[in-house]
C-alpha positions as CSV (number, residue, x, y, z in Angstrom):
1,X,36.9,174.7,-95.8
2,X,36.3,171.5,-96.8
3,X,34.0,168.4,-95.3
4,X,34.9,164.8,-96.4
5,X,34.4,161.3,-95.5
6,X,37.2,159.3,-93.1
7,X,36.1,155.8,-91.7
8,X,32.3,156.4,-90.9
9,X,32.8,160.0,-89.8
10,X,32.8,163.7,-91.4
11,X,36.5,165.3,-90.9
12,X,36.7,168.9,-91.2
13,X,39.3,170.2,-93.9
14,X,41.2,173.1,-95.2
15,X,42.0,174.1,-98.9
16,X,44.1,176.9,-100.2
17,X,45.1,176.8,-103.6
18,X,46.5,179.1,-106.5
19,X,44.7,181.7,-107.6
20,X,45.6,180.9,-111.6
21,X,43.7,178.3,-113.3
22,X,45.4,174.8,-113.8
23,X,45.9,171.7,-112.4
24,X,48.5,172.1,-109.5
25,X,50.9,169.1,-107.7
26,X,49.0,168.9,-104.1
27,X,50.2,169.5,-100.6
28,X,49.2,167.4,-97.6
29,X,50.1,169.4,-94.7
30,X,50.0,167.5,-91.5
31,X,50.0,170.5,-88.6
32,X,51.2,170.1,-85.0
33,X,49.4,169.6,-81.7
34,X,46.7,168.2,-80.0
35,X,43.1,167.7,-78.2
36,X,42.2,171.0,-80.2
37,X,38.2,170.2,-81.2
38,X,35.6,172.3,-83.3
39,X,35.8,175.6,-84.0
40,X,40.0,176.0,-82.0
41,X,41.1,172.8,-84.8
42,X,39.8,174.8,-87.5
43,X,41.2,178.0,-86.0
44,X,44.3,176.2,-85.4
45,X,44.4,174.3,-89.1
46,X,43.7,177.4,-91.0
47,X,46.5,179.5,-89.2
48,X,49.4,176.8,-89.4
49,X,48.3,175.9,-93.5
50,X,48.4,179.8,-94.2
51,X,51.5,180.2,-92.2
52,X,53.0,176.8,-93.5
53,X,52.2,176.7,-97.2
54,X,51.4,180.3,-98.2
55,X,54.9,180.5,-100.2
56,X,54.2,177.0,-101.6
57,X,50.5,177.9,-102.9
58,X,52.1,180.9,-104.4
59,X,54.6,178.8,-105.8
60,X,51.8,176.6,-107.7
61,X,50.7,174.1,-105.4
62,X,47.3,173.2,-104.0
63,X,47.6,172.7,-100.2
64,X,45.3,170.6,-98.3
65,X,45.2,169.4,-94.6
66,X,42.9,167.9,-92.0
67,X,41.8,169.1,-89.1
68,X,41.8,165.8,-87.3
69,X,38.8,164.0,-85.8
70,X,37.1,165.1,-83.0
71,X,37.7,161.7,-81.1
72,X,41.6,162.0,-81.4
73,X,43.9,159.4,-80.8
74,X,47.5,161.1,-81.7
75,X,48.7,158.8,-84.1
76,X,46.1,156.1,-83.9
77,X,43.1,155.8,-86.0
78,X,43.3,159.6,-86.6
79,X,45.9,158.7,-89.2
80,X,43.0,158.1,-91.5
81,X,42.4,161.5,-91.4
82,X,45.5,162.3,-93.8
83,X,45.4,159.2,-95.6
84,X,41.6,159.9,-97.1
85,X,42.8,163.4,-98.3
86,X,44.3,161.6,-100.7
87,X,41.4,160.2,-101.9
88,X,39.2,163.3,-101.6
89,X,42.4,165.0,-103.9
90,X,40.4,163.3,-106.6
91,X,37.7,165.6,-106.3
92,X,39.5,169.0,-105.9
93,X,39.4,170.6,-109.3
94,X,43.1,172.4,-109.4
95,X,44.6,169.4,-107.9
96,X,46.7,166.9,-109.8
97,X,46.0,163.6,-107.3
98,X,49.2,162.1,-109.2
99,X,51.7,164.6,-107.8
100,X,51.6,164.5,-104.4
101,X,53.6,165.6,-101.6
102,X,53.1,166.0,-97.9
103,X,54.8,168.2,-95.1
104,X,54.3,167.3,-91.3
105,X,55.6,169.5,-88.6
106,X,56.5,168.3,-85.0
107,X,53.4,165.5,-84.2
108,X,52.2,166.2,-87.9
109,X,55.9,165.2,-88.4
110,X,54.9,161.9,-87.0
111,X,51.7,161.6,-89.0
112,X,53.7,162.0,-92.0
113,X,56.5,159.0,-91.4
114,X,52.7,156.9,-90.3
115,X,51.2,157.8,-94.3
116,X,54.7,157.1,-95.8
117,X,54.5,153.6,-93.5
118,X,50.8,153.3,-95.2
119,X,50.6,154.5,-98.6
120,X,52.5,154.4,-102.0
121,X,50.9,157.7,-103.3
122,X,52.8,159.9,-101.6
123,X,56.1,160.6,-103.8
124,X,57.8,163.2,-101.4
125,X,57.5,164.2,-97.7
126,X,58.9,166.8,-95.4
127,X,59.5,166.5,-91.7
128,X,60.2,169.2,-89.6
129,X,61.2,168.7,-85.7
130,X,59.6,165.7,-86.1
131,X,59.5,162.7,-83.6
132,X,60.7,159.7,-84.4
133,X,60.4,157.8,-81.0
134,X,57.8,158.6,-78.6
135,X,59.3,156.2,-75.5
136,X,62.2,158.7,-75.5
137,X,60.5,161.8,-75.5
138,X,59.2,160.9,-72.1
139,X,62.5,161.3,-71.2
140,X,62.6,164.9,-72.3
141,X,59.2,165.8,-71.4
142,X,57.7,163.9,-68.8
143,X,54.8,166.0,-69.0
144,X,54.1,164.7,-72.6
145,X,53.1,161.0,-70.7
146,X,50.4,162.5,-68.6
147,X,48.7,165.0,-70.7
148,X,48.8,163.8,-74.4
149,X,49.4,160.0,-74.8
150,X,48.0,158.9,-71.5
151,X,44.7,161.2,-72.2
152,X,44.8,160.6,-75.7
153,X,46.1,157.0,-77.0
154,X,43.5,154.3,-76.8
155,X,45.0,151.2,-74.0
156,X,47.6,153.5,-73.1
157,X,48.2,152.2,-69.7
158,X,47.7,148.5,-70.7
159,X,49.2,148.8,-73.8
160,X,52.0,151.4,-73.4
161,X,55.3,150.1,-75.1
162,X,53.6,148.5,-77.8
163,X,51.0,151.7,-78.1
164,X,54.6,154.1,-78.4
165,X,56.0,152.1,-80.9
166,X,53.5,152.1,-82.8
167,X,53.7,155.7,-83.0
168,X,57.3,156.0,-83.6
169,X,58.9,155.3,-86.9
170,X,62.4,153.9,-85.7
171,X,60.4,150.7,-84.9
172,X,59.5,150.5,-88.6
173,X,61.3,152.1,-90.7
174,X,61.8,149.3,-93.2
175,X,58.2,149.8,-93.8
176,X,58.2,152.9,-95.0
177,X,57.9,153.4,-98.9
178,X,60.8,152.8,-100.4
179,X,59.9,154.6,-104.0
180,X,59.1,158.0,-101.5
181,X,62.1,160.5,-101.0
182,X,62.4,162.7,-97.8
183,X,63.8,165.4,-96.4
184,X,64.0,165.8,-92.3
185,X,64.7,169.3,-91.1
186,X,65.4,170.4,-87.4
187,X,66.5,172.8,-84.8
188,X,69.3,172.4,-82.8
189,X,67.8,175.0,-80.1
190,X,64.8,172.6,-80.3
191,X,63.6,172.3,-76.8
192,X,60.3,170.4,-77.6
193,X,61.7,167.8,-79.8
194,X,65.0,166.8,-78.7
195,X,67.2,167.1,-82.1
196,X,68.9,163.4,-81.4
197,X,65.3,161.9,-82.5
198,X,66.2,163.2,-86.2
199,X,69.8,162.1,-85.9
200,X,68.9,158.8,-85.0
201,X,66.2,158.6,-87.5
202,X,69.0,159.3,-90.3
203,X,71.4,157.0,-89.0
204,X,68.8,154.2,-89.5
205,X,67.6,156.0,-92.7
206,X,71.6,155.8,-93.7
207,X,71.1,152.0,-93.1
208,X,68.8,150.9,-95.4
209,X,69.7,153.3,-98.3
210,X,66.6,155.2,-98.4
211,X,66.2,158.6,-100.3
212,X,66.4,160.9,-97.6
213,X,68.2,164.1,-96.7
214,X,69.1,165.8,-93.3
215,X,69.5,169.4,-92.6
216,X,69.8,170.9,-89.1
217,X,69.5,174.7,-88.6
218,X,70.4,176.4,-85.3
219,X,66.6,177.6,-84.8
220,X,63.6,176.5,-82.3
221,X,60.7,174.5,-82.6
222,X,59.5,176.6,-85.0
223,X,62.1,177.8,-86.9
224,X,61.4,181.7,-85.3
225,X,64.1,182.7,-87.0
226,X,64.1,181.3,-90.4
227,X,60.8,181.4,-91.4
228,X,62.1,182.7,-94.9
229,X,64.6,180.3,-95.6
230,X,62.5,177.8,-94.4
231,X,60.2,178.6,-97.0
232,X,62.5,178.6,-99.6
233,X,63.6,175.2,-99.0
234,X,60.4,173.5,-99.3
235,X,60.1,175.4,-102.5
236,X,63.5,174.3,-103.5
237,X,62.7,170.5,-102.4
238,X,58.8,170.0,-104.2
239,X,59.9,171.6,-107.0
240,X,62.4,169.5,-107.2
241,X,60.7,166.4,-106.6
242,X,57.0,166.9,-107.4
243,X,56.6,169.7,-110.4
């Protein structure tokens, strides 16, 4: 567990890193979900880094994510959350703060396309079942309206189209980095992310000639089924582009 500094507040953080000494490329993991506070965010961060990154700390890689504000805002000024971990990096003894990649998963998916819109230290990223426009997933899941971004998004009802795109990277994708690389993964039995979001997202990606790569799976939200070979593709990819 880590504490560190994000706007004026104290975030809660998790660390797991190799058990050999050295100085190790670093992780930002960018977990899924929302409104968790206290004790079930830690609970919740500490399950999903294990279960996310295990392989990759094996592999030689210090993993690090946050556990999110208390106050948060889904994508608003939350985002700060992830982007000071790159700061506090500096401070983690095994960590190499000038290899860094980061790996989002459904909203952390989102938080990961916002850091790559707002830094130039990340060098790779992983996305997987990811959104990439919020409008449309009302569509899919009315229920997302009422209980996430209507509870959760600061303005919402005053403010809600320009709130949503705010949030979703196929308003701004020339704004990402353009020296980053990516790769987008996703389910085609995906029933919580419709998998069009990531098609759309490539097409647009395709556009503007950025280093990305796309590779669907026919799996769920979570990749049930290939948690293995899941695993051995984010090993694959950031030793590829970070080691």
């Amino acid at each position: 567990m880590i504490v560190y500094k994000s706007d004026s507040l104290l975030v809660n953080g998790i660390i797991a890193e190799p058990k050999k000494e050295g100085k190790f490329p670093v992780i930002i993991f960018n977990r899924g979900g929302n409104k968790e506070i206290g004790k079930v965010a830690k609970a919740k961060t500490l399950f999903t880094l294990v279960l996310a990154t295990s392989k990759l700390v094996e592999e030689g890689y210090v993993a690090i994510a946050s556990c999110y504000r208390e106050n948060d805002e889904f994508g608003g000024d939350d985002i700060h959350d992830v982007l000071n971990l790159i700061e506090t990096s500096e401070e983690i003894e095994k960590a190499d703060p000038n290899r860094i990649g980061m790996f989002g998963w459904s909203r952390g998916g989102m938080m990961t396309y916002l850091s790559l819109k707002h830094t130039d230290k990340i060098k790779t990223a992983v996305v997987g079942n990811g959104p990439s426009d919020m409008e449309a997933l009302i569509k899919d899941r009315p229920e997302m309206e009422k209980w996430v971004y209507a509870k959760l998004i600061p303005n919402y009802e005053k403010n809600k189209k320009e709130e949503l795109a705010k949030r979703s990277v196929l308003y701004w994708i020339d704004e990402l980095d353009k020296d980053a690389s990516l790769l987008i993964l996703y389910g085609t039995e995906d029933k919580s992310i419709n998998p069009n979001q990531s098609e759309k997202l490539a097409q647009k990606l395709t556009a503007i000639n950025y280093d990305f790569t796309l590779e669907k799976f026919k799996t769920d939200h979570k990749f049930s089924n290939m948690q293995k070979e899941r695993d051995a593709i984010l090993i694959d990819w950031f030793n590829k582009k970070l080691k």
